[in-house]
C-alpha positions in Angstrom: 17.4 8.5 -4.1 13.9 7.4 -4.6 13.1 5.1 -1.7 10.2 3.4 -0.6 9.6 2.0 2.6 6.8 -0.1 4.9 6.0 1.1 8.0 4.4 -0.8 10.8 1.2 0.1 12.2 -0.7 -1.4 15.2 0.9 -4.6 14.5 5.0 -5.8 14.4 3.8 -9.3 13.0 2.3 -11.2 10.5 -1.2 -11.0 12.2 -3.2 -8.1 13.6 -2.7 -6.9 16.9 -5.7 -8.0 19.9 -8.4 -5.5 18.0 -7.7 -7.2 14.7 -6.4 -4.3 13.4 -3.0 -4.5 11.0 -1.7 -2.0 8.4 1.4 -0.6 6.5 2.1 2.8 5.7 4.1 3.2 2.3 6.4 6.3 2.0 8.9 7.7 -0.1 12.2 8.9 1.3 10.4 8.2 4.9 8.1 11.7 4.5 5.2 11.7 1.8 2.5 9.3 2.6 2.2 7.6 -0.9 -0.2 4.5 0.3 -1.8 2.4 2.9 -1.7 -1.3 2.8 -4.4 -3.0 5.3 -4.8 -6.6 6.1 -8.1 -8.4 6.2 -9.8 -12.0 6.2 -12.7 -13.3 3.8 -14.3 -16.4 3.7 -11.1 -17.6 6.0 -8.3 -16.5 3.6 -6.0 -13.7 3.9 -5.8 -10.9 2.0 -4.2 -7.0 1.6 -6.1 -4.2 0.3 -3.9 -1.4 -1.4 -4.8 2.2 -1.1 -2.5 4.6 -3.4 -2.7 8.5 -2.5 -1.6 10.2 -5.3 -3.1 10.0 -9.1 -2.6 6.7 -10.7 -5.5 6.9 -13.5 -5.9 10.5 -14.3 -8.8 12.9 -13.0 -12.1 10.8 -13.3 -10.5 8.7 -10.6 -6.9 9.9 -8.8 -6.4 7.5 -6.4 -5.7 3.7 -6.9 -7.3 0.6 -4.8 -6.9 -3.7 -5.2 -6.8 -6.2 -3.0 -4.1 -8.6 -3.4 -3.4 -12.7 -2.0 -0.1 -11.7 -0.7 1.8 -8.3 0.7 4.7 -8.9 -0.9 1.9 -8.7 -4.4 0.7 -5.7 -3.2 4.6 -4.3 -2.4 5.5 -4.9 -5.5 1.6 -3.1 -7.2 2.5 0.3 -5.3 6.3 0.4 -6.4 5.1 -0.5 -9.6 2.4 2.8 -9.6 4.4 5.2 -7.9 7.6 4.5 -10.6 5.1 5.6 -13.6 4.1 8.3 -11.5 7.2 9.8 -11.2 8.1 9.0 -15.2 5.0 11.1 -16.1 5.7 13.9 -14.0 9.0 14.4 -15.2 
């Protein structure tokens, strides 16, 4: 089965941990290191930079980065990448 899952780093909450540092590491069937999602704060708003690591937009530029409002938005954008991903390589 093709699963996904978020795992915690330096933070368990919704905000960063005492060095301001929060992140989530996206894998598939909990073992290959697909993505990286990392909180931040801009002009007082939060917001979730997405960091795919495998090829999203062929070879003049492999790997796939956006900042979303929300981490469920961003969830949802690497799911999204990694399922045409695995439809082209089939």
């Amino acid at each position: 089965m093709n699963k996904i899952t978020f795992i915690e780093r330096y933070s368990s909450t919704d905000e960063p941990d005492d060095k301001g540092r929060w992140a989530r590491k996206v894998l598939y069937n909990n073992e290959l290191c697909i993505g990286w999602i990392k909180r931040f704060e801009h002009s007082g708003k939060v917001m979730f930079c997405l960091s795919g690591f495998f090829p999203t937009t062929g070879n003049d530029g492999p790997n796939f980065h956006g900042i979303y409002p929300t981490y469920k938005e961003s969830q949802g954008k690497i799911k999204e990448l990694w399922n045409e991903f695995l439809n082209k390589i089939k």
